[in-house]
N, C-alpha and C positions, 0 to 999 in steps of 0.2 A: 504494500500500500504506500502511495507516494503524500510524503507531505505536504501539505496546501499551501503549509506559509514557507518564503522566501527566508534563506538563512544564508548570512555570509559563506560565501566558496561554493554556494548554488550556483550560479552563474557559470555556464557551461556554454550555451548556445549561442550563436551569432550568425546571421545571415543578410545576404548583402540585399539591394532593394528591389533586386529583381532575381527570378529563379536561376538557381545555378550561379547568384551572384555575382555576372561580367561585367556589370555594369558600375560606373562609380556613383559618388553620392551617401545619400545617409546608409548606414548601416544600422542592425540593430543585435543588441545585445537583448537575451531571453534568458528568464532562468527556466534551468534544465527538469526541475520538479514539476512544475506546473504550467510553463507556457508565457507566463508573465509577462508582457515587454515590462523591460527595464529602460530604456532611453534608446533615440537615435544618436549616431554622429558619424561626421563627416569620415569618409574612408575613399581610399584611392579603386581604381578599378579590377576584376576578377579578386574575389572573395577566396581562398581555398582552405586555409584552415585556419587553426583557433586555439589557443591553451589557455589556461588560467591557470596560474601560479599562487595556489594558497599563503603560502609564507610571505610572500611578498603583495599580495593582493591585486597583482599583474595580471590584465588580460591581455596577450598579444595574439593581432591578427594580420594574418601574412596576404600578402594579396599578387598576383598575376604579372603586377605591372612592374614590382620590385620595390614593395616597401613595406613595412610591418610596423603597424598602428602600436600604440602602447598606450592602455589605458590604466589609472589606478580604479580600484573599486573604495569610493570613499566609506560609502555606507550602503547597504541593501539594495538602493534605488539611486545612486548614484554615481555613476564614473567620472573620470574628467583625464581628458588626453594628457597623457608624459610628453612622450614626443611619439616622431615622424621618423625608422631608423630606413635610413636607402639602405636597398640589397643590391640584387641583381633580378634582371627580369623574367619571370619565370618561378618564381620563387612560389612554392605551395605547401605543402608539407611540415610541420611546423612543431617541435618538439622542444622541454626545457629538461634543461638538467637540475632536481632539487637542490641539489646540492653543491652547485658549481655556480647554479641560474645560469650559463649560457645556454643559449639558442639554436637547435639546428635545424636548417632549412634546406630543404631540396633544393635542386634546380636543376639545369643542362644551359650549352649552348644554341643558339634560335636560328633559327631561319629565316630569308628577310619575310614579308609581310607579303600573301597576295593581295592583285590588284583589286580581287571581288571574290565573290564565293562563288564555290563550284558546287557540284553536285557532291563531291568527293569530299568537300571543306566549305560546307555550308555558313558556318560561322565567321572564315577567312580568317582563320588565326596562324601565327604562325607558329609554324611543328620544329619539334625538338630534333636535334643533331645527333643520331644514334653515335653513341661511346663517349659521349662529353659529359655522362647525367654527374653530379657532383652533389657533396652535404656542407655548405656552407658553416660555419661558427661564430657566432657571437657573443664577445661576454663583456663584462660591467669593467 
């Protein structure tokens, strides 16, 4: 049975403003109990993962375009952005070390951009350079 009410390190969920999160703009933070929104805020483009970091009450969110948002959680119903950390483009995957708190982030080397979409790349994004995929690190 899931708890109804919102309890600091609930906060799990985040998704961007549109499905599959490509798009940039608000994002929002949910807690993962119940559904809640918690607030919007502003986040760069492609959404793809998400941590929260109990100890430190860090939510980072990694995004597509090569940047991972840093939010603190002040209180239950509250975040407020740290900063803005540039990666590299491509960046999805998104893990913390408790105990070190650095960052690991996927990524690979890209392809340039098509001109439009195809039938094959509807989206027109561009695809990753098979043998370049990489785990990026970041620490304090």
């Amino acid at each position: 049975m899931y708890d109804s009410d919102p309890h600091p390190g609930d906060m799990a969920a985040w998704s961007g403003n549109c499905p599959g999160g490509r798009a940039s703009g608000p994002g929002t933070a949910v807690y993962s109990n119940n559904g809640k929104v918690i607030q919007s805020l502003p986040i760069s483009a492609g959404v793809d993962g998400s941590v929260y970091e109990p100890a430190t009450a860090l939510l980072f969110v990694s995004t597509r375009d090569g940047k991972v948002h840093i939010f603190h959680e002040d209180s239950p119903d509250k975040l407020t952005e740290v900063e803005t950390l540039k990666t590299e483009f491509g960046t999805g995957t998104i893990g913390v070390d408790p105990k070190t708190h650095n960052l690991f982030l996927t990524t690979a080397d890209f392809g340039p951009a098509p001109p439009a979409p195809t039938k094959e790349n509807p989206e027109a994004e561009r695809k990753p350079i098979p043998g370049t995929f990489r785990v990026l690190i970041y620490g304090r």
